[in-house]
N, C-alpha and C positions, 0 to 999 in steps of 0.2 A: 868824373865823367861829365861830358859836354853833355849839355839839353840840347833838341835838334833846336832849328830856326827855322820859322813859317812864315814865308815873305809876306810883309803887308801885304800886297796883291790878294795872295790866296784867303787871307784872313777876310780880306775885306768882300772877297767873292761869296765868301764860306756864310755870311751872314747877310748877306746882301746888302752892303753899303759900302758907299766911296770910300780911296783911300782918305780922302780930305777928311771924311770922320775921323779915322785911325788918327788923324797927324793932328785935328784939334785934340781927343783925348790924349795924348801925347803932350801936349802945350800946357793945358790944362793940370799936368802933372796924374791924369787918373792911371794912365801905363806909360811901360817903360820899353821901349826899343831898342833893339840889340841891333848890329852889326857884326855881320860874320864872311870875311872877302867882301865881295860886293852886295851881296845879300842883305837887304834891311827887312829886319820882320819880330817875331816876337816868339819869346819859350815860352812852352805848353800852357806855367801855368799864369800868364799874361794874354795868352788867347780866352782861359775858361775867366777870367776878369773881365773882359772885352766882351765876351759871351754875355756874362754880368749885366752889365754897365747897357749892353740892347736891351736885354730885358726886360730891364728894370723902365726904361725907356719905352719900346713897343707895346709890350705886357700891363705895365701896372703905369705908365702915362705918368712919370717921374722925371721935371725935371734935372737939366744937371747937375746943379745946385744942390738938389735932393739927393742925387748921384752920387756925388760928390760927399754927404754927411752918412749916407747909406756905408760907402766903402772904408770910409774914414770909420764908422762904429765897429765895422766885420772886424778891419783889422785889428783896431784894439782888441776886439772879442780874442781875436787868437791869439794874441800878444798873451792877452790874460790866460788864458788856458795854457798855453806853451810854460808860463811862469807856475803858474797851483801845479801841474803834472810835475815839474822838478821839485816843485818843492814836495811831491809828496813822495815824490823817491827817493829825496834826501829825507824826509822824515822815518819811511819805512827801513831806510837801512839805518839809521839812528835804532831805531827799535829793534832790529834782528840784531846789532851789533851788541844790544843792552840784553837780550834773552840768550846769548850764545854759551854757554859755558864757558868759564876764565881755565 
């Protein structure tokens, strides 16, 4: 299933800042932009990043540098999590496969 695309435009109205913000985080490698026909813009969850990345910005007065070590820790965090959840359901079927009657 296709994720919709939100043209930069709209994104960048939606938060209130230029596209040329979008297109330095873009540069900077902090998101990724999609192309769909002539449509340039971004999936869902590239917009609540971008949402982020204001934030973190307006809110808490973080440069992007900061930004930048900020996004790079979250992801690892999920990386990490995504990895301990499988392993713990390869361990739990390890264990129900051990308690099942032969």
């Amino acid at each position: 299933m296709n994720e919709p695309i939100i043209p930069r435009e709209t994104v960048a109205q939606g938060l209130s800042i230029s596209p040329q913000v979008l297109i330095r985080y873009e540069e900077l490698g902090l998101v990724h932009c999609v192309r769909s026909g002539e449509v340039q813009g971004y999936e869902p969850s590239q917009v609540r990043r971008i949402w982020s990345i204001v934030s973190y910005q307006r809110d808490l007065g973080v440069n992007l540098a900061g930004v930048e070590v900020i996004l790079r820790l979250r992801d690892r965090m999920t990386h990490l999590h995504d990895h301990l959840s499988r392993m713990a359901d390869d361990l739990r079927d390890i264990l129900d496969a051990r308690d099942r009657p032969s």
